[in-house]
C-alpha positions in Angstrom: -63.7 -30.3 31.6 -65.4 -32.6 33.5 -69.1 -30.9 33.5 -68.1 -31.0 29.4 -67.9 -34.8 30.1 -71.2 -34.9 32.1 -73.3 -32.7 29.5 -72.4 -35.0 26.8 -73.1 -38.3 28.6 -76.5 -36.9 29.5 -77.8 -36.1 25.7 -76.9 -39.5 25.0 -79.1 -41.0 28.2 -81.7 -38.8 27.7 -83.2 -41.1 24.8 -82.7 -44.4 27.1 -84.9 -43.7 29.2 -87.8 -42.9 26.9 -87.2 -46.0 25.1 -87.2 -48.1 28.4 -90.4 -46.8 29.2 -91.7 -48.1 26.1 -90.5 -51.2 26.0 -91.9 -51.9 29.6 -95.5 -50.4 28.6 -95.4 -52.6 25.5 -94.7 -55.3 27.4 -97.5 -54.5 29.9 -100.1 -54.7 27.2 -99.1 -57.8 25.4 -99.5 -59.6 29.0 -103.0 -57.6 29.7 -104.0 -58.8 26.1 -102.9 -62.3 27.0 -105.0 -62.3 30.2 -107.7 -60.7 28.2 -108.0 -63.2 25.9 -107.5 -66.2 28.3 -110.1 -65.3 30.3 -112.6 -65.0 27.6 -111.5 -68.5 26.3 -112.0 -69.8 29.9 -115.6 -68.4 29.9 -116.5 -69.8 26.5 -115.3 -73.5 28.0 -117.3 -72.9 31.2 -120.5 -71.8 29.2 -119.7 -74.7 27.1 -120.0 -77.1 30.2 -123.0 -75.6 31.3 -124.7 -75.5 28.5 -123.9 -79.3 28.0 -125.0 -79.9 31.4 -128.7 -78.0 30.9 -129.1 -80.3 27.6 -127.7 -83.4 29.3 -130.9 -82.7 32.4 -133.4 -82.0 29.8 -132.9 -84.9 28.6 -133.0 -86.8 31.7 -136.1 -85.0 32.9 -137.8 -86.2 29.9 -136.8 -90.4 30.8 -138.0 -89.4 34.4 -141.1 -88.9 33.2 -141.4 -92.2 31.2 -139.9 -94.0 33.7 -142.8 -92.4 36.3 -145.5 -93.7 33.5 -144.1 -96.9 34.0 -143.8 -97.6 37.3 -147.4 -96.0 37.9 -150.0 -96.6 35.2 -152.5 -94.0 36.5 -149.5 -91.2 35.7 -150.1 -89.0 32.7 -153.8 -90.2 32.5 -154.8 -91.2 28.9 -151.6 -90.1 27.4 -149.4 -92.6 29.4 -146.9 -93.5 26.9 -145.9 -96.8 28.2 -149.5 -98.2 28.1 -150.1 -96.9 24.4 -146.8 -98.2 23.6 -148.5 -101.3 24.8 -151.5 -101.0 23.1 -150.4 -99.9 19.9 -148.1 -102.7 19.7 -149.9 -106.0 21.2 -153.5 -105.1 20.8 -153.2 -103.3 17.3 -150.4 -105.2 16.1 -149.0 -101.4 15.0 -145.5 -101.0 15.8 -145.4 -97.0 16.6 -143.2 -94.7 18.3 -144.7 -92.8 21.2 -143.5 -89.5 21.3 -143.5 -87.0 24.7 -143.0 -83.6 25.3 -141.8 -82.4 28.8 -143.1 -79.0 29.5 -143.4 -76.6 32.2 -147.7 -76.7 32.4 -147.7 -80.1 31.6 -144.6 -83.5 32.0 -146.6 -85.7 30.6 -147.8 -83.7 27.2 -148.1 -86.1 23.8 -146.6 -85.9 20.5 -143.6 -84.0 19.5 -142.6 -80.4 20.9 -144.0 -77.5 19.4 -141.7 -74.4 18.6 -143.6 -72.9 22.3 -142.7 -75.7 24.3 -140.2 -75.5 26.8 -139.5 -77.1 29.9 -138.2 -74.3 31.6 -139.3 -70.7 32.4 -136.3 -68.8 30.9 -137.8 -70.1 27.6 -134.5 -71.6 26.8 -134.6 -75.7 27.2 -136.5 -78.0 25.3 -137.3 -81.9 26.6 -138.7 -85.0 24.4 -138.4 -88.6 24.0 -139.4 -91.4 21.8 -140.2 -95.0 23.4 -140.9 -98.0 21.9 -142.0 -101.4 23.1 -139.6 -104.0 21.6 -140.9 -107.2 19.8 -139.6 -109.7 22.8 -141.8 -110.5 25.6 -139.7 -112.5 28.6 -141.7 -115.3 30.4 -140.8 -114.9 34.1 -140.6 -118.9 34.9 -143.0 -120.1 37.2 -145.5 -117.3 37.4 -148.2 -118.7 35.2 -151.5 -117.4 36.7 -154.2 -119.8 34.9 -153.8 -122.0 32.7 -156.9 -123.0 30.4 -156.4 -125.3 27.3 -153.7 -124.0 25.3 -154.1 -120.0 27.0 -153.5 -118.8 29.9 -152.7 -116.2 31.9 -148.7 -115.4 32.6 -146.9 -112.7 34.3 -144.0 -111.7 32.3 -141.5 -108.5 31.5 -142.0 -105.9 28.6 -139.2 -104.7 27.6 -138.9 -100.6 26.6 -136.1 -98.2 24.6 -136.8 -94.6 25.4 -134.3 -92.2 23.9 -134.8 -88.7 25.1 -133.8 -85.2 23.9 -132.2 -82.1 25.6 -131.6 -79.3 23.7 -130.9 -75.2 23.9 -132.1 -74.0 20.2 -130.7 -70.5 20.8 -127.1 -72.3 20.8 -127.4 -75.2 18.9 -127.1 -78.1 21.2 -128.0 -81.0 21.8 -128.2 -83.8 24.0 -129.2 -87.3 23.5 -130.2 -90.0 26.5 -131.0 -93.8 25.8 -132.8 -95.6 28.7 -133.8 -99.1 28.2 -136.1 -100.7 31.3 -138.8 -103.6 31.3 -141.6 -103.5 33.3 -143.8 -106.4 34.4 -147.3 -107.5 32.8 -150.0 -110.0 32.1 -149.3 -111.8 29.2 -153.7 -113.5 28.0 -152.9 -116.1 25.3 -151.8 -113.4 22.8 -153.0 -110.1 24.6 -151.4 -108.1 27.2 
């Protein structure tokens, strides 16, 4: 009697077990999904950040070399952007903005980037920026050099707004930097 009782307690167990394992391996893949799919999220953010990062030095690279131009006038040769900023501006009376394009032969290259132009050697960064001389010219008191009839010579501060761009094509970003910075100059009854 009592194997009778066994036997039938074991068909009804048999089917347990079968749907325990089930359960347990369905719960196993919904938590390897889960990992799955947070791990991919995580590497989309830090891509993001680096990415942001790339575009955000780009852009920076490209105010370094404006800000080089203006502390040294003999940087970039003939295409120093801060002296035909100058020259556009006080000598032709043309108010123009001076465009740069950072690249890896040449920092200091003029005009706008061309689809071939990229800072770096992966091909994958692009670097410009756009300066203008504002209208204002700031007397520095006291530092009048000559003074003849109504001229003279003064010493005084030009004052600059470069905005610079970093971007990565391939993903669609970009990056945008505004530096604004004077730099000293002679001031000749009207010229600079």
């Amino acid at each position: 009697m009592r194997s009778r009782v066994y036997l039938q307690t074991f068909r009804r167990q048999r089917g347990v077990a079968l749907f325990i394992a089930l359960i347990l391996l369905i719960i196993i893949s919904i938590l390897g999904v889960s990992a799955m799919r947070m791990s991919m999220f995580n590497a989309r953010i830090s891509t993001g950040a680096q990415v942001n990062t790339m575009t955000f030095q780009a852009g920076e690279s490209a105010l370094q070399s404006v800000y080089e131009e203006a502390l040294d006038a003999d940087e970039g040769g003939e295409n120093n952007v801060i002296l035909r900023a100058m020259n556009k501006r006080f000598a032709e009376g043309v108010f123009e903005v001076q465009l740069r394009c950072v690249t890896t032969a040449d920092p200091y290259k003029s005009g706008a980037c061309a689809d071939g132009d990229y800072m770096d050697t992966r091909d994958l960064l692009k670097a410009s920026s756009q300066t203008v001389v504002k209208d204002t010219i700031r007397n520095i008191a006291g530092n009048s050099i000559t003074q003849t009839g109504s001229g003279g010579t003064t010493v005084v501060w030009y004052d600059f707004v470069s905005v610079a761009k970093g971007e990565m094509q391939d993903l669609q970003v970009e990056s945008h930097n505004v530096q604004e910075f004077s730099r000293k100059g002679l001031y000749i009854s009207g010229n600079f």
